[in-house]
C-alpha positions in Angstrom: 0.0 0.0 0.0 1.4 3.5 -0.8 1.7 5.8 2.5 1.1 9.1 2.8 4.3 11.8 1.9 5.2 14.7 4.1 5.1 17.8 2.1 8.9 17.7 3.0 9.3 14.8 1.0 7.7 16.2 -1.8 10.0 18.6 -1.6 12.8 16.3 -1.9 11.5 14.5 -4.7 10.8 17.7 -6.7 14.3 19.1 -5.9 16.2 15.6 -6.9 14.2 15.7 -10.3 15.6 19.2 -10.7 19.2 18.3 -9.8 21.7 17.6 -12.7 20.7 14.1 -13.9 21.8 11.8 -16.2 21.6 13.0 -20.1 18.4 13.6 -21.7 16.9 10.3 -22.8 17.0 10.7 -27.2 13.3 11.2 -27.4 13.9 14.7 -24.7 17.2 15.6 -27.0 15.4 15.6 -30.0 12.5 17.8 -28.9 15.3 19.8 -27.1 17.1 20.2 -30.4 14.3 21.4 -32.2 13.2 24.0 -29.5 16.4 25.5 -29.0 16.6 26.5 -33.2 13.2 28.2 -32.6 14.0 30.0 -29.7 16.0 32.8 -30.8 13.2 34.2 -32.6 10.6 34.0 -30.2 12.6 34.8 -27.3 13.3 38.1 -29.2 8.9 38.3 -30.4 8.9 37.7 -26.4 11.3 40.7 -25.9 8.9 43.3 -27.7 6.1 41.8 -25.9 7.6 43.0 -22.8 8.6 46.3 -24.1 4.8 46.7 -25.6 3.8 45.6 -21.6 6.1 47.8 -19.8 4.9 51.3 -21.6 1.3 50.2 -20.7 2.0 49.4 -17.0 1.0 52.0 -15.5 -2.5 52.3 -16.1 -5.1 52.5 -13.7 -7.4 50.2 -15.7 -8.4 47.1 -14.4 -8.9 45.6 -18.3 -5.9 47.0 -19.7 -4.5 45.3 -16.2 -6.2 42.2 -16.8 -5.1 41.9 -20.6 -1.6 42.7 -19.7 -1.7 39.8 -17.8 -2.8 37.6 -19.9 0.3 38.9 -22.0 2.7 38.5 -19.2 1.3 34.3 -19.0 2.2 33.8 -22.0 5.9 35.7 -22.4 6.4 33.9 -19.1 5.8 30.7 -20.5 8.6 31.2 -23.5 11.2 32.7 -21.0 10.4 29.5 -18.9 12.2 27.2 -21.7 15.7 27.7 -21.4 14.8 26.5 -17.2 13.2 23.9 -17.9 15.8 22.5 -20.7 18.7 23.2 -18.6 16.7 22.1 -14.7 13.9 19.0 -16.5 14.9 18.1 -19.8 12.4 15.0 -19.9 9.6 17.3 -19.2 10.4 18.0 -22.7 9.4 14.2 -23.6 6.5 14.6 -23.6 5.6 18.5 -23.1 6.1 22.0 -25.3 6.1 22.1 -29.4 6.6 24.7 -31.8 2.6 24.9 -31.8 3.1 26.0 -27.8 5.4 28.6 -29.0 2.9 30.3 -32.0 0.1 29.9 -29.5 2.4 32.1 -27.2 3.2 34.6 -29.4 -0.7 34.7 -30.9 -1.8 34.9 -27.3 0.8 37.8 -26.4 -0.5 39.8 -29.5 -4.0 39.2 -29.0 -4.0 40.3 -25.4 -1.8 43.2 -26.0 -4.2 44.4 -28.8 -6.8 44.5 -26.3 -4.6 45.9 -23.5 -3.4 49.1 -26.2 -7.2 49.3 -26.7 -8.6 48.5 -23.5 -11.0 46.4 -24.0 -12.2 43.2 -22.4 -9.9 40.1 -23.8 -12.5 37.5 -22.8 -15.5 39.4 -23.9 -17.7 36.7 -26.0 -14.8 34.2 -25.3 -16.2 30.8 -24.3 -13.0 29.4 -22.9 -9.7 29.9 -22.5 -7.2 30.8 -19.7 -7.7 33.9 -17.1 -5.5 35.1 -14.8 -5.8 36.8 -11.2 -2.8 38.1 -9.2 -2.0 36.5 -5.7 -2.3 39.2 -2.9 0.6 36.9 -1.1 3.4 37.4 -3.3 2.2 38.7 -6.3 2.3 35.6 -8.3 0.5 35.6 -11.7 -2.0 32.5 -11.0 -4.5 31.4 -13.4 -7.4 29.0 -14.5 -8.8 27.1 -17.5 -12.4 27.9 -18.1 -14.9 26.8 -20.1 -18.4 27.9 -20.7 -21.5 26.3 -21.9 -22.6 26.4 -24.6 -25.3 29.4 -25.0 -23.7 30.6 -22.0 -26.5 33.2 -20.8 -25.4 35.6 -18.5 -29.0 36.3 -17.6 -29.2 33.0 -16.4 -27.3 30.9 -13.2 -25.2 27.6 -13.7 -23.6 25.3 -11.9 -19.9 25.4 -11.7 -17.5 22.4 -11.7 -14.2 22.9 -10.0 -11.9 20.6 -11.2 -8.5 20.0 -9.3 -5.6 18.5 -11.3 -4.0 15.5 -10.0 -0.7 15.3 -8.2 2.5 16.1 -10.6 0.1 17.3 -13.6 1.3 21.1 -12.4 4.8 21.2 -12.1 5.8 23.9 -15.0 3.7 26.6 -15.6 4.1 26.7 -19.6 2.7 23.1 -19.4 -0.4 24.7 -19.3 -0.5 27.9 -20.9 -2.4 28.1 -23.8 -2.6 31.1 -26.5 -5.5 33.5 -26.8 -9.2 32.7 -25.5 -11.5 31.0 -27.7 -15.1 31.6 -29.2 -15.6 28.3 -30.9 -18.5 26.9 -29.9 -16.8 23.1 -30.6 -14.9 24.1 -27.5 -17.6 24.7 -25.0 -19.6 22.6 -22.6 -22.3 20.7 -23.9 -23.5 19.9 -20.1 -24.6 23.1 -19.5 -22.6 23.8 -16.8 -19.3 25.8 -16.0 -15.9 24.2 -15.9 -12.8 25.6 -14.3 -9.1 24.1 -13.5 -7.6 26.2 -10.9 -3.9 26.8 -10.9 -3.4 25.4 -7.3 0.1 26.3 -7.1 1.7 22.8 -8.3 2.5 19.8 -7.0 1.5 20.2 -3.4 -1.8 18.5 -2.5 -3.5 21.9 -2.2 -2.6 23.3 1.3 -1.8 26.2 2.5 -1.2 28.6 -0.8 -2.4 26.2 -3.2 -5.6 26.3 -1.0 -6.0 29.7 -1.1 -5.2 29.8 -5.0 -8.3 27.2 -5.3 -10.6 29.5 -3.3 -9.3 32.5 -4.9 -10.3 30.9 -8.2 -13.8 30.2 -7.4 -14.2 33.7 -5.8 -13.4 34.9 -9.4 -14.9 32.5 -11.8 -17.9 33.7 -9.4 -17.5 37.3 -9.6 -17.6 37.3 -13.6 -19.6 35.1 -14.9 -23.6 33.5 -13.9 -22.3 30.8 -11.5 -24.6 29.8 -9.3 -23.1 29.7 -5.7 -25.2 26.8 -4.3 -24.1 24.5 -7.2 -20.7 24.5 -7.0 -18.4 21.0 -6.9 -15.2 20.4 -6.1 -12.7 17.5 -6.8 -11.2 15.1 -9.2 -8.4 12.5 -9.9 -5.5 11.2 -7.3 -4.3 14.4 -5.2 -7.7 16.1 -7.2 -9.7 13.9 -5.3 -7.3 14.8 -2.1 -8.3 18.4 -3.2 -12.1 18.1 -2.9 -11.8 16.2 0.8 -9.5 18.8 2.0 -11.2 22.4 0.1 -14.7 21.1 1.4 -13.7 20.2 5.0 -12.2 23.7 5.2 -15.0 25.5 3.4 -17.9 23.9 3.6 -20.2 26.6 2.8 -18.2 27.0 -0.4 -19.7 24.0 -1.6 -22.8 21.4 -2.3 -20.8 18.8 -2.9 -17.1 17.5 -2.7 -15.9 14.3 -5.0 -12.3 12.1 -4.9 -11.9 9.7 -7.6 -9.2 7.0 -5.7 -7.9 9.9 -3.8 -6.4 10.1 -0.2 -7.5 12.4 2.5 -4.2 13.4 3.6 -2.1 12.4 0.6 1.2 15.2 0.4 0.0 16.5 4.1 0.9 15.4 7.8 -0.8 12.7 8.4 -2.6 13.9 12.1 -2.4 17.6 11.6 -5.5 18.7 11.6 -5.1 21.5 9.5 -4.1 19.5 6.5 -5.4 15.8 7.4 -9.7 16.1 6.5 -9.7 12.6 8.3 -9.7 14.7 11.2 -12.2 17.5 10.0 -15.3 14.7 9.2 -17.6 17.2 11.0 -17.4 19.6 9.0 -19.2 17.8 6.2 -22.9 18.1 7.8 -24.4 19.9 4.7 -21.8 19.4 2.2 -22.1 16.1 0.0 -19.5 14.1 -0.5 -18.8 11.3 -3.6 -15.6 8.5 -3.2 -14.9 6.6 -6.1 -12.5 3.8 -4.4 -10.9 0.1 -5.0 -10.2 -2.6 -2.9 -7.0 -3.2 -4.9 -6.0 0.8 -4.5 -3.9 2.6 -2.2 -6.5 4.4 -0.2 -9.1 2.1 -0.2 -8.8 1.4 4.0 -8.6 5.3 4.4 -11.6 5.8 2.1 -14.0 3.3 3.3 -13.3 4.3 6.7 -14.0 8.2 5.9 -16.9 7.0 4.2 -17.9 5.2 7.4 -17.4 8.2 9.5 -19.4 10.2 7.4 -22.0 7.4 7.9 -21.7 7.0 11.6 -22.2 10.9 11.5 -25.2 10.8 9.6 -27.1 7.9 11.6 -26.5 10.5 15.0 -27.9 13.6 12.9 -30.6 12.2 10.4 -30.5 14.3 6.9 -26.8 15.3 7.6 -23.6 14.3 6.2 -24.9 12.9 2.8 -21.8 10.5 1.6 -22.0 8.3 -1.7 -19.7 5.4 -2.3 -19.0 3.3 -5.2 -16.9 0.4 -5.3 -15.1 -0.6 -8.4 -13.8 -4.6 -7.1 -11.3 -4.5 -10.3 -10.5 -0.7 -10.3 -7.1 0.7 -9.6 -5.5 4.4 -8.8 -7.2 6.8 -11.1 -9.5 3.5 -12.9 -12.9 3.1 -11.8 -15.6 1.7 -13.7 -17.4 4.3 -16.3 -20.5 3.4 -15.5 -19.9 3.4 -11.5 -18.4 7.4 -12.6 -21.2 8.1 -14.3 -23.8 7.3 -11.2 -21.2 8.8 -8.9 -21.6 11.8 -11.2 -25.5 11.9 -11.0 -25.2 11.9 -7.7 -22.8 14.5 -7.2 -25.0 17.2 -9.5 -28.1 17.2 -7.5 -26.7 17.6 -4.5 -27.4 21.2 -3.9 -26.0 23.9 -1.1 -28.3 25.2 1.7 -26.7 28.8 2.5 -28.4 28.8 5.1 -28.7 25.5 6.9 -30.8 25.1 10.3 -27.5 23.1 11.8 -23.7 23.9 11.4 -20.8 21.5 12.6 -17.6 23.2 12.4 -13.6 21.7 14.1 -10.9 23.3 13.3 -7.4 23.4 14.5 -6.4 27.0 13.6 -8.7 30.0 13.7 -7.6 30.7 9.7 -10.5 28.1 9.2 -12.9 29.7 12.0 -16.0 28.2 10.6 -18.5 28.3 8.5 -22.3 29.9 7.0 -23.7 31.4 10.1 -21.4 30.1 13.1 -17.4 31.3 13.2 -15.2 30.5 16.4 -13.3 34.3 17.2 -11.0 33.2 20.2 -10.8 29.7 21.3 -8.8 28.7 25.2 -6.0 26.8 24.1 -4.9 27.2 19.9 -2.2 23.7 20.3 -5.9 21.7 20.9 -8.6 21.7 18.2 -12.0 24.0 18.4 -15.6 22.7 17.6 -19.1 24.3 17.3 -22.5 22.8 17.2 -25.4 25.4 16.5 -28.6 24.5 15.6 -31.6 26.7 15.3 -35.1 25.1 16.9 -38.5 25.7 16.9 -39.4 29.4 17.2 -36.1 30.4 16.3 -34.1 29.3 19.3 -30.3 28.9 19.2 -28.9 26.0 20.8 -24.7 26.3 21.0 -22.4 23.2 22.3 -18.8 24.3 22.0 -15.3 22.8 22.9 -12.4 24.5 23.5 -14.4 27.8 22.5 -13.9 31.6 23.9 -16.0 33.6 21.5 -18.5 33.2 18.8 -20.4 35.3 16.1 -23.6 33.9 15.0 -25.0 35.8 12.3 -28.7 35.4 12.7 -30.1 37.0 9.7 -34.0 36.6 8.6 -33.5 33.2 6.9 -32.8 31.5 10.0 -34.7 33.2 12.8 -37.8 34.9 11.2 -38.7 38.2 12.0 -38.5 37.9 15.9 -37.2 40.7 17.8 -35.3 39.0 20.1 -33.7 35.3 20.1 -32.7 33.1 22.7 -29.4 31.5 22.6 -28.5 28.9 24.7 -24.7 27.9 25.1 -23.3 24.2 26.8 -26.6 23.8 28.2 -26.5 27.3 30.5 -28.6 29.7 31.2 -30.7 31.5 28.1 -29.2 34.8 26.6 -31.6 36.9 24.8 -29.9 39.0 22.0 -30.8 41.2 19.5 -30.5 39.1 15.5 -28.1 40.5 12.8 -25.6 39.9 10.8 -22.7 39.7 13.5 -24.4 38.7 17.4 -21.2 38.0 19.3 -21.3 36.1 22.6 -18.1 35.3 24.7 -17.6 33.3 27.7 -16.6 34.6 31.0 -15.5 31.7 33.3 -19.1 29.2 33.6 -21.3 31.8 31.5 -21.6 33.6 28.3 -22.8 36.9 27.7 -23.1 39.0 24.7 -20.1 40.8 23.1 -18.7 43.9 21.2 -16.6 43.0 18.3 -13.0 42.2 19.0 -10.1 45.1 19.2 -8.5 44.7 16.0 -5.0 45.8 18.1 -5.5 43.4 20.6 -2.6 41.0 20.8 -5.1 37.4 20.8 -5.2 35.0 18.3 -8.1 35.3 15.8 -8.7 34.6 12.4 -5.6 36.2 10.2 -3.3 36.3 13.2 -3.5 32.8 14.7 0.0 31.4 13.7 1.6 29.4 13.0 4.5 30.3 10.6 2.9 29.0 7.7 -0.4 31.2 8.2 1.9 34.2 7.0 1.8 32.9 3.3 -2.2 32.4 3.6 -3.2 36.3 3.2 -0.8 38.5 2.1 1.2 40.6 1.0 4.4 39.5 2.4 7.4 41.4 2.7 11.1 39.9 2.8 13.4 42.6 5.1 17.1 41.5 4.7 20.1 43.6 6.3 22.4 45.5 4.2 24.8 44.1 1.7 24.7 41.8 -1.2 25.6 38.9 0.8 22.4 39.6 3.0 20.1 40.0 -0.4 21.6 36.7 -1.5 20.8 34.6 1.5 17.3 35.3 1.3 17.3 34.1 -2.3 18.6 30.3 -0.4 16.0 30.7 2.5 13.2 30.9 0.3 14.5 28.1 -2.2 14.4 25.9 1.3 10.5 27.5 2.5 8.7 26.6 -1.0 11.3 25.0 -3.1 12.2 26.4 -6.6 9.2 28.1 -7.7 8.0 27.2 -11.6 9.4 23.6 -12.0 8.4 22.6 -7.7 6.2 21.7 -5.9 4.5 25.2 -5.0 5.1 27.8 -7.6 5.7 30.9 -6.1 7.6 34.2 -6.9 10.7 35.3 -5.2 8.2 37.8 -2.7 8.6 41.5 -2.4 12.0 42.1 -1.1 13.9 45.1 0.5 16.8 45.9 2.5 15.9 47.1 6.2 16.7 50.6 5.8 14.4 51.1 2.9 11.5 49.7 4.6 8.2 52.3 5.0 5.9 53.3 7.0 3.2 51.9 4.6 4.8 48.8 4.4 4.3 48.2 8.0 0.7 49.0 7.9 0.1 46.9 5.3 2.7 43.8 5.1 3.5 40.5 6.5 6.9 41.1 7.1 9.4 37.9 7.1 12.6 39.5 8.9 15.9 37.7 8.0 18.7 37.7 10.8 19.2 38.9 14.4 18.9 42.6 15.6 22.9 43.2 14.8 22.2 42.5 11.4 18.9 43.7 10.6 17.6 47.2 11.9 13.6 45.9 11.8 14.2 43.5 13.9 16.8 45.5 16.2 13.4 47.5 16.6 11.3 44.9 18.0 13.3 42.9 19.1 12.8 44.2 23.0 8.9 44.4 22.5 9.2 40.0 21.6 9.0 37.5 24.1 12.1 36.1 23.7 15.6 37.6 24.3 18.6 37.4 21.5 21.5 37.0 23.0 25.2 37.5 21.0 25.8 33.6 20.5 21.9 32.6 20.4 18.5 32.9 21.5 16.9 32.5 25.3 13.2 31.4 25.5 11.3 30.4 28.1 14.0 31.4 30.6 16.4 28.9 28.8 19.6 29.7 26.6 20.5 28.0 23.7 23.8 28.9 22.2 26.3 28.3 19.8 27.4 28.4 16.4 24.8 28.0 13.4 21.9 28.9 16.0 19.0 30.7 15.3 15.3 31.6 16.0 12.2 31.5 13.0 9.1 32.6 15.0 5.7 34.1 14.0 4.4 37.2 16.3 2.1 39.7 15.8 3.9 42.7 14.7 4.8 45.1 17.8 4.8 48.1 15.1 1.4 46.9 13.6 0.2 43.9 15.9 -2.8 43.8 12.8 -0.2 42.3 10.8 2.1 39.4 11.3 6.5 39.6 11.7 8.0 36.1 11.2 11.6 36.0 12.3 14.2 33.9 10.1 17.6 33.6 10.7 19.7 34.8 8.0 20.8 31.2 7.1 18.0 30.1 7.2 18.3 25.9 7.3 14.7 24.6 7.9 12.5 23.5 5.2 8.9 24.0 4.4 6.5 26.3 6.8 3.5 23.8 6.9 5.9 21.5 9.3 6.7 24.6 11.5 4.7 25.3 14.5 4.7 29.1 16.2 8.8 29.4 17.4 11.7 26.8 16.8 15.0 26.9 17.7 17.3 25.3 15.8 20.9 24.5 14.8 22.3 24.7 11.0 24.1 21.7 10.2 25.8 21.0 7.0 27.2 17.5 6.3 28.4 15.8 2.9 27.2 19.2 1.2 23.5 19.2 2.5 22.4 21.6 4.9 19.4 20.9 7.3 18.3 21.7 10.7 18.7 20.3 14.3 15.6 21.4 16.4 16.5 22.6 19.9 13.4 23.7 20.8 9.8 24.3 19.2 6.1 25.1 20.5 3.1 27.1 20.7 2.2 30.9 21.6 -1.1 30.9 24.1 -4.0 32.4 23.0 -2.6 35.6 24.3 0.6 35.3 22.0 2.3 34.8 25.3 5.0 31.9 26.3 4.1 29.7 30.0 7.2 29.6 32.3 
């Protein structure tokens, strides 16, 4: 049976495929050969395109914006050639043509013609490729749509979301197409909405390429007649991984999640409940779900038994946690049965999304995922231990809360659920009634046995809430993030390295990612700390940011080390990557990275570690001295 990778280990595996390697095999070489005669005279079509770009950059037009986008995609997928000869030459095996490289240059022209005239590229287009700009680092991400055909914007349709499986995203120009189509050959016949979000690569869609899924749909949904209580999610392998893990998060997002042969928790920690949807079953009490699984498959064991969970759920709460599975006794990874797909199919499309469902179950393990419809957690008692929330509205509009592990709540009790009554009565853990006012944001916090109602939160208080709960890797969820390196070239260069070891090489890994915003300490701006995550590299004697804040932290740098928690660790090679709210801004977060930075990806990183560079047979890693978890308070226990 296949196990489960750590993200870590994807890593690795993307990084060894981009090492030197052995020659190209002859099929690579001779695609190889060909490309490189063509590129000299694209590569210099490519160099007017971004001439043509640069003198329209600086309008304040969101379509000549968006065109010149869709221009930048495509010069960005020619300039991407040369990498991906020199980094993954058997990519080229099977991958890129000369037709690539016409489509490119059509595509460039055609969305700079529309940019020069600004006009809308994808007017009466009926599929194609759209961009949309990360707010994180600024990366240019994208989707493949496809409309039905007579797409009517007059009218509402359902929207299919379809996740890529694992390794089908690893270069960008893979997928890049040239300019948008109006062929009506090439739309839906199903008379529905298709998309294929760019989730960031090859990295089982957490933490950014989560965000790049949801970001997607919030666009396809914001442009074109998508109905928002029809919307899917799912697919193939780490697609199917996808659509457990996007609709235990966001339930509310969608009516129905689906995983062909997939695995809950394939590329994540197994057991981290931010990653693992094994853990998050509850969360599924008004979103379908559809698992296409075989006894001879990997998964299978994990599949049947989140299948049964769902089913154990459902039996407890009748007309919650609606769950289809279909067996396939002589299918394999990614092979089930067409017929069995088609039922799992019919199943999956008229399942349908109540916005505003009578009961809401929603766990979570960090307060980035708070909840969901008409119930979000604000401050739970202890963040290291997971949160859940049970609301259910009753007859004459009642409220009835059980939560764990809870220290404020918003219900937001609009007319849908609770009528027109003046008041309603809210009931939490079985105490006394609370009589409150309904709206759109009723807050209720506890205060020791009881709970009372509640203003809204102080947006400058130093808690953990929803955008400043840690841990490190919740910096990369929001955006935009700032790099703050010390003076020197030698400072500007280690930061290149340290972000090679967070995310791995960008285009070509296993999360594609820019380089980030970048700046030297002494350019940094007021504006920039009102608005940024700021990652700050090195120790307050070689950064001035952090020799700011570095006595408002609570933990002491010492000249050969770190102290926290009353305890010293010193030495050569040691150094602190921690994730506080910012003591110049605490809206916003500072995460503090030693300037050699030696660790690996943020997902494995809790709220502080300690650690020790270590470099051995010319590999550099990390020896963990100490690690842990802020309070709820963003404050450290003796």
């Amino acid at each position: 049976m296949r196990r489960p990778l750590a993200l870590a280990s994807v890593f690795a595996v993307v990084l060894a495929a981009l090492a030197p390697a052995a020659p190209p095999s002859p099929r690579a070489q001779a695609r190889i050969d060909a490309l490189e005669k063509l590129l000299p005279e694209y590569e210099a079509a490519a160099a007017e395109h971004e001439r043509a770009i640069a003198r329209l950059a600086g309008s304040k037009d969101e379509t000549v914006q968006l065109a010149l986008d869709g221009a930048r995609l495509r010069v960005d997928a020619l300039r991407s050639v040369r990498r991906v000869i020199a980094a993954d030459p058997e990519y080229l095996s099977w991958h890129l043509t000369e037709t690539d490289f016409k489509n490119w240059r059509a595509g460039a022209d055609y969305f700079l013609s529309h940019a020069t005239a600004g006009t809308d590229p994808f007017a009466g287009k009926t599929s194609g490729i759209r961009t949309l700009r990360s707010p994180v680092d600024g990366q240019l991400l994208f989707y493949l749509f496809r409309l039905p055909r007579g797409y009517d914007p007059a009218k509402r349709y359902p929207l299919d979301v379809a996740l890529h499986s694992g390794a089908a995203l690893t270069w960008r120009a893979g997928w890049v197409d040239g300019a948008p189509s109006d062929d009506p050959k090439r739309a839906g016949g199903d008379g529905r909405i298709w998309v294929s979000p760019c989730g960031r690569g090859n990295n089982g869609y957490i933490g950014m390429g989560d965000a790049a899924v949801v970001a997607a749909v919030r666009d396809v949904t914001a442009r074109y007649a998508v109905d928002p209580d029809r919307v899917t999610v799912g697919g193939s392998s780490m697609g199917g991984t996808g659509g457990f893990r996007l609709a235990a998060l966001h339930p509310d997002l969608f009516a129905a999640a689906h995983s062909l042969t997939g695995g809950a928790n394939y590329l994540g920690p197994a057991g981290d409940g931010r990653y693992d949807a094994t853990l998050l079953l509850d969360n599924y009490a008004n979103t379908g779900v559809c698992i296409w699984d075989a006894p001879k498959e990997g998964w299978f064991k994990q599949n049947r038994a989140f299948a049964d969970g769902l089913r154990d759920r459902a039996a407890k709460l009748p007309g919650s946690y609606p769950v289809r599975e279909l067996t396939d006794p002589t299918g394999g990874h990614g092979t089930i049965d067409k017929k069995l797909v088609a039922e799992g199919w019919e199943w999956v499309r008229k399942q349908k999304r109540d916005p505003h469902p009578k009961r809401v179950v929603y766990k979570t393990y960090s307060l980035r995922y708070d909840g969901a419809y008409w119930v979000h957690i604000e401050a739970v008692d202890n963040p290291a231990a997971p949160a859940r929330v049970e609301a259910e509205v009753g007859p004459g509009g009642a409220v009835r809360v059980a939560a764990e592990n809870v220290a404020r709540l918003r219900l937001d009790l609009g007319r849908e659920l609770v009528g027109d009554a003046p008041g309603v009565s809210v009931t939490v853990n079985g105490g006394p009634a609370v009589m409150v006012k309904p709206g759109a944001a009723v807050r209720l916090a506890r205060d020791g046995d009881r709970w009372a109602p509640a203003g809204p939160p102080d947006p400058k208080a130093v808690e953990k809430r929803h955008g400043l709960s840690g841990p490190v890797g919740d910096v990369f969820l929001d955006g935009p993030v700032l790099l703050v390196h010390g003076p020197g070239v030698e400072a500007a260069k280690q930061v290149d390295a340290a972000v090679g070891r967070l995310f791995g090489p960008g285009d070509g890994g296993a999360v594609l990612h820019t380089g980030f915003e970048r700046k030297a300490d002494q350019d940094v701006t007021p504006a920039d700390l009102a608005d940024k995550h700021l990652v700050l590299f090195g120790t307050p004697k070689e950064n001035a940011v952090v020799a700011k804040v570095a006595d408002r932290l609570p933990v002491k740098f010492l000249a050969d080390g770190v102290e926290v928690r009353g305890k010293a660790y010193r030495g050569p090679g040691v150094g602190l990557t921690m994730v506080y709210p910012n003591p110049l801004n605490p809206e916003r977060y500072v995460l503090l990275v030693p300037s050699d930075y030696a660790g690996g990806s943020p997902l494995d990183l809790p709220d502080y570690l300690v650690g020790r560079r270590v470099e051995a047979k010319g590999r550099v890693s990390q020896q963990v001295l100490a690690k842990g978890w802020f309070d709820a308070r963003w404050r450290l226990g003796p």
